[in-house]
N, C-alpha and C positions, 0 to 999 in steps of 0.2 A: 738719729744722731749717732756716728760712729764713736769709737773710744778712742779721747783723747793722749796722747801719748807725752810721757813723760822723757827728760833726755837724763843723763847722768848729773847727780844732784851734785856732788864735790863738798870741797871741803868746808865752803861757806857756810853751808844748811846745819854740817856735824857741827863746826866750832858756835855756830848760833845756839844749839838744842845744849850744847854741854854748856854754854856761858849761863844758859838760864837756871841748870840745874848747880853750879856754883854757885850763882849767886842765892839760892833757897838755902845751901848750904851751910853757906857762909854767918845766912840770917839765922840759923838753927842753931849752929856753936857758937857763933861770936869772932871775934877779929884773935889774932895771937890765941887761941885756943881758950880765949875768955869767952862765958855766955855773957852777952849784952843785956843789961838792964829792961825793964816792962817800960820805962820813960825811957829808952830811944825806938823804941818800937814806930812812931810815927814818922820820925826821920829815914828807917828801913826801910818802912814800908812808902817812902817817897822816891828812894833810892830807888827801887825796884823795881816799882812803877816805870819812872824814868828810861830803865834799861829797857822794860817790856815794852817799853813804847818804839825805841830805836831798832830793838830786832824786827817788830813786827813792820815798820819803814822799810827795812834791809830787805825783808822777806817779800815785803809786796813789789820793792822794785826789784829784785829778781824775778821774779814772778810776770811781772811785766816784759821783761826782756824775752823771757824763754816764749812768752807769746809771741813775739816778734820775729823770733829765730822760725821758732816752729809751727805755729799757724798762721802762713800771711792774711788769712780773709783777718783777723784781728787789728793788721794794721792799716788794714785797706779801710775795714769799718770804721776807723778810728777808738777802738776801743780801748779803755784805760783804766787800771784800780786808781781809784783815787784817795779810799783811806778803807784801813783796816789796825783794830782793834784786838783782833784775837778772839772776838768775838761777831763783830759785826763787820761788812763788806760793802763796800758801794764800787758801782763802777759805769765811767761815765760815757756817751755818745756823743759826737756832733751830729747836728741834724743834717748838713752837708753831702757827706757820703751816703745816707740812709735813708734821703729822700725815695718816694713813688713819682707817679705822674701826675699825685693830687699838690704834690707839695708838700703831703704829711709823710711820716714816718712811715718806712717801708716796713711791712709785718713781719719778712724774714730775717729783717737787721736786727728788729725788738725781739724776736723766737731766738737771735742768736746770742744779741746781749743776754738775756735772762738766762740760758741754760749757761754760758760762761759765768756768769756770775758766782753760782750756784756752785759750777766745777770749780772756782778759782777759790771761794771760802769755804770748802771741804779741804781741798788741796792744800792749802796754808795751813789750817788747822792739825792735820792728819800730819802733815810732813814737819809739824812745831814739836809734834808730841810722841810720834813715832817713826820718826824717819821716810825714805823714800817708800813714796804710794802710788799707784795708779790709780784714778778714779774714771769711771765712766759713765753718763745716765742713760738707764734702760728705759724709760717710761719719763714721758712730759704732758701738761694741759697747760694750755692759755686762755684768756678770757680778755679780747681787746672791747676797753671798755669808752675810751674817747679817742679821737686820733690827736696824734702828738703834733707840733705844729713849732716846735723848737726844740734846742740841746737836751738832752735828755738822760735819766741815768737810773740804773738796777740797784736796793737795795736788799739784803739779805738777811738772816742772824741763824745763830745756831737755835735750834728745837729748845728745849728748858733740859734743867741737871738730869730728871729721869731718863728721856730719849737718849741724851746723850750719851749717861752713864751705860746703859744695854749696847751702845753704840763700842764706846771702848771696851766693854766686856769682852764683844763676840771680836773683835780686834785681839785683844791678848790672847782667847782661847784659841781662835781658828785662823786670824793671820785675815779674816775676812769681815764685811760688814755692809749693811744697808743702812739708808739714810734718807728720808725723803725733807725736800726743804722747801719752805714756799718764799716767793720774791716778788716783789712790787718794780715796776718801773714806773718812774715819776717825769714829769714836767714841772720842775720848778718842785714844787710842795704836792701838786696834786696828783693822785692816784690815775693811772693810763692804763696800767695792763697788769693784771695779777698774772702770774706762772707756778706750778707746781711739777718739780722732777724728786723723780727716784734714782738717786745714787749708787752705784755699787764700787766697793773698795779692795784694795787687795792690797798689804804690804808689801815688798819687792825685796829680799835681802841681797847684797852683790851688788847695787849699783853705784856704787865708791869708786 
């Protein structure tokens, strides 16, 4: 799998990353230079919630688009984020385009959704938290475990706070970082094919 290539992020991405950090701000002083009460603390944190919900929207339909601009095999596959959290990632198939000559799900469509997956919830994450990133995976395993036989779709998550935390470290220190993630692609609810890639990152500054 080559490295996929990022285009100029713009001012969307910056004015997203800074609204998030106003509004933590905002919750830490308070409105008019007042700190706000321990009883509104739930109303905050519903507010907040709220926004983080609408950026991560914004971000994943960007995200979608730039796949569209720049990788056609994505739209030929029909491939699509369908929700994303900030943490967690799904992204969906038709069975359609990704048929074999069984009728089932063709294995290079499934090898392709899963390592996208993977790249596109690194990608959102890294580009929420650090700005423009290129990501690319050096190392993959699959394990096809039933054949798919309808629509289908890749789910993800981030590793737990430890991996993570070492993840952002070597990010602040060296501008670089590894990351391996594993992803399930499902039929309906049921488990089809596990995937395991290794990620590698690099922050990009200049691409404004």
């Amino acid at each position: 799998m080559t490295e996929i290539g990022l285009d100029r992020l713009g001012a969307k991405r910056d004015n997203r990353i800074y609204a998030k950090s106003r509004i933590i701000e905002l919750l830490q002083v308070g409105f008019a230079g007042r700190r706000w009460q321990k009883q509104t603390g739930p109303f905050c944190r519903a507010q907040l919630a709220h926004m983080e919900f609408f950026m991560h929207q914004q971000a994943m339909q960007e995200l979608n688009e730039r796949f569209r601009r720049q990788i056609p095999l994505t739209d030929h596959l029909g491939l699509r984020i369908s929700a994303w959290d900030g943490d967690r990632l799904r992204m969906a198939a038709p069975l359609a385009p990704n048929r074999n000559d069984k009728g089932t799900g063709f294995a290079g469509s499934i090898a392709s959704l899963a390592t996208f997956a993977g790249w596109a919830l690194l990608t959102l994450a890294v580009e929420e938290r650090c700005g423009a990133a290129q990501v690319a995976v050096y190392r993959s395993e699959l394990r096809y475990r039933r054949p798919i036989d309808g629509d289908f779709e890749a789910r993800c998550c981030l590793p737990d706070a430890a991996q993570m935390e070492e993840f952002w470290q070597a990010l602040r220190d060296t501008g670089r970082g590894r990351l391996e993630l594993n992803v399930v692609v499902v039929q309906g609810d049921e488990e089809k094919v596990r995937y395991q890639g290794a990620y590698a990152v690099r922050l990009v500054a200049g691409l404004d």
